[in-house]
C-alpha positions as CSV (number, residue, x, y, z in Angstrom):
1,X,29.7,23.2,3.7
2,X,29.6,19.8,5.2
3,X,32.2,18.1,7.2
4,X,32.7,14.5,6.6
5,X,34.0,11.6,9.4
6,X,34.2,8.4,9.5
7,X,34.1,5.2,11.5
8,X,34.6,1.1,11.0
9,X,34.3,-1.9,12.8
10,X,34.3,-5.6,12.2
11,X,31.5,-8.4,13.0
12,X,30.7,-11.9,12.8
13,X,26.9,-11.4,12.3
14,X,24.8,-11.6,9.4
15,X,24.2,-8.5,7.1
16,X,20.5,-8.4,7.4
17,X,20.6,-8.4,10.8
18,X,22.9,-5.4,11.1
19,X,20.3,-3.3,8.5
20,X,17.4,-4.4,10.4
21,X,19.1,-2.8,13.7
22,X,20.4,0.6,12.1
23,X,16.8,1.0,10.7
24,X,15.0,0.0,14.0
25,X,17.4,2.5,15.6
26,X,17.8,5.0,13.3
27,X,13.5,5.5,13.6
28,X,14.0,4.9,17.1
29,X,16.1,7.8,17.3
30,X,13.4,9.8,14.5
31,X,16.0,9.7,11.9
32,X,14.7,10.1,8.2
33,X,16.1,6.8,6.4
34,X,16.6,7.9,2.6
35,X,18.3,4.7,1.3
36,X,17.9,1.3,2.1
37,X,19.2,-1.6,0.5
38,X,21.1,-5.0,1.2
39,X,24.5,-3.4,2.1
40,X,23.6,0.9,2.4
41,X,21.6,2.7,4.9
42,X,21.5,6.2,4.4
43,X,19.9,8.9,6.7
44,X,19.2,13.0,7.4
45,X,17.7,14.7,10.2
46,X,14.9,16.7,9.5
47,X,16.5,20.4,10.2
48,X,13.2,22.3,10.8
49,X,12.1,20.3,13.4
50,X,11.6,21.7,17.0
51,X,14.4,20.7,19.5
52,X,16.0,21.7,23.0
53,X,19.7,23.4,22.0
54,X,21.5,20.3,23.7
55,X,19.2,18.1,21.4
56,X,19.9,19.9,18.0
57,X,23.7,20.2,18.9
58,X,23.9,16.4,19.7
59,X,21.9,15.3,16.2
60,X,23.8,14.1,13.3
61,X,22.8,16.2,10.4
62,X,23.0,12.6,8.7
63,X,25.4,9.6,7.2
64,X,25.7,6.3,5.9
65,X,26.0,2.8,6.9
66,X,27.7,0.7,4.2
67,X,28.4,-3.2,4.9
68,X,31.2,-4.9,3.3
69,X,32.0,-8.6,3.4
70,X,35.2,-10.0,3.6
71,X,35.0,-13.7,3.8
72,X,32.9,-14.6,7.7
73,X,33.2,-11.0,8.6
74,X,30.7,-8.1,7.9
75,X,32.6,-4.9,7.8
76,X,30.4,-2.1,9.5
77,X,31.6,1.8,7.5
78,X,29.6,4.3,9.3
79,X,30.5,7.6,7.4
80,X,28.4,10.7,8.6
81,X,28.6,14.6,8.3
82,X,27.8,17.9,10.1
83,X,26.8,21.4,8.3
84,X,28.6,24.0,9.6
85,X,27.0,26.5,6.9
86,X,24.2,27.9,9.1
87,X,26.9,29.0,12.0
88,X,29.3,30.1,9.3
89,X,26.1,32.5,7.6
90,X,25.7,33.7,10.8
91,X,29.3,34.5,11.8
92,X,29.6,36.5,8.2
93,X,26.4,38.4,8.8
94,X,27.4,39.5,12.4
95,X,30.9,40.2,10.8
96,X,29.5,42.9,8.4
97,X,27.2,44.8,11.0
98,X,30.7,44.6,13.2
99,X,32.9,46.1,10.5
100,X,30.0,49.0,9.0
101,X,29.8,50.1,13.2
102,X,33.8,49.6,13.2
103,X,33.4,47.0,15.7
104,X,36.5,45.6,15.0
105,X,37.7,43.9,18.1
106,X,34.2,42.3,18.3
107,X,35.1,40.4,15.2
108,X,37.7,38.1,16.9
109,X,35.2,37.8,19.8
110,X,32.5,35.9,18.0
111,X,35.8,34.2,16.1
112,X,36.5,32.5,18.8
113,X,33.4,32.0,20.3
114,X,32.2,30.3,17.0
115,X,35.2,28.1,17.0
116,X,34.8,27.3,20.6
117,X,31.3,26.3,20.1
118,X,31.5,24.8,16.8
119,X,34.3,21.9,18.6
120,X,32.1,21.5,21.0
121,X,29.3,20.4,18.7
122,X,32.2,18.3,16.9
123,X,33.1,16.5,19.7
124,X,29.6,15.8,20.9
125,X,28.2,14.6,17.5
126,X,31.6,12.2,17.4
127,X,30.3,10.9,20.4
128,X,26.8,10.6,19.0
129,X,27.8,8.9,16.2
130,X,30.2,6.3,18.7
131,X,27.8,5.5,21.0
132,X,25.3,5.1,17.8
133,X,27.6,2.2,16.1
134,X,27.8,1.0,19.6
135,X,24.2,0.3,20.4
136,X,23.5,-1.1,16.8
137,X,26.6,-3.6,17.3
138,X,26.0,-4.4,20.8
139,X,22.2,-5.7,19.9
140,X,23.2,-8.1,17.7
141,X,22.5,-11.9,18.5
């Protein structure tokens, strides 16, 4: 299950400049580009790989840079997702041991745990994926 967001912004720069910086950053940042072409970037993150917990929670479990062109204006679409079906299998699998022990009040606890820490990670990918368009669009020429 996969969450979807998005973000835009405008430009007066030239398209192959603005792919040559998401690329550069996106390998910078160890991001696995899938797609590449004149006006798409798309990317994953490798989910096997090792990382520190606030590492893993601040990755972006990938997206997609598309460039549209509106006369001298370069339209910069940065759509990216999160999987939230790892914490959900997790969440169902500690329900069911809960409700065989009749645990039932334990339930809600890791409810709302899980929700708390699953906006967390929401709110610190968003910001990720801000500060991401940010640095790509503030190293232009």
């Amino acid at each position: 299950m996969k969450i979807k967001f998005k973000l835009t912004q405008a430009i007066h720069v030239a398209p192959r400049v603005v792919i040559d910086n998401i690329v550069s950053l996106l390998e910078g940042e160890e991001y696995r580009v899938k797609n590449l072409t004149s006006s798409v970037v798309e990317f994953d993150d490798n989910p096997w790989k090792l990382r520190w917990r606030h590492q893993a929670a601040a990755r972006l479990n990938g997206g997609k840079f598309e460039l549209s062109f509106t006369g001298d204006e370069v339209l910069v679409t940065f759509s990216y997702y999160t999987s939230l079906t790892a914490p959900l299998l997790i969440f169902i699998a500690l329900a069911i041991g809960l409700i065989s022990q009749e645990q039932y009040y334990g339930i809600l606890f890791f409810l709302v745990f899980y929700i708390f820490a699953i906006s967390i990670q929401l709110i610190t990918q968003r910001g990720t994926a801000k500060d991401m368009l940010k640095n790509i669009l503030s190293n232009l020429p």
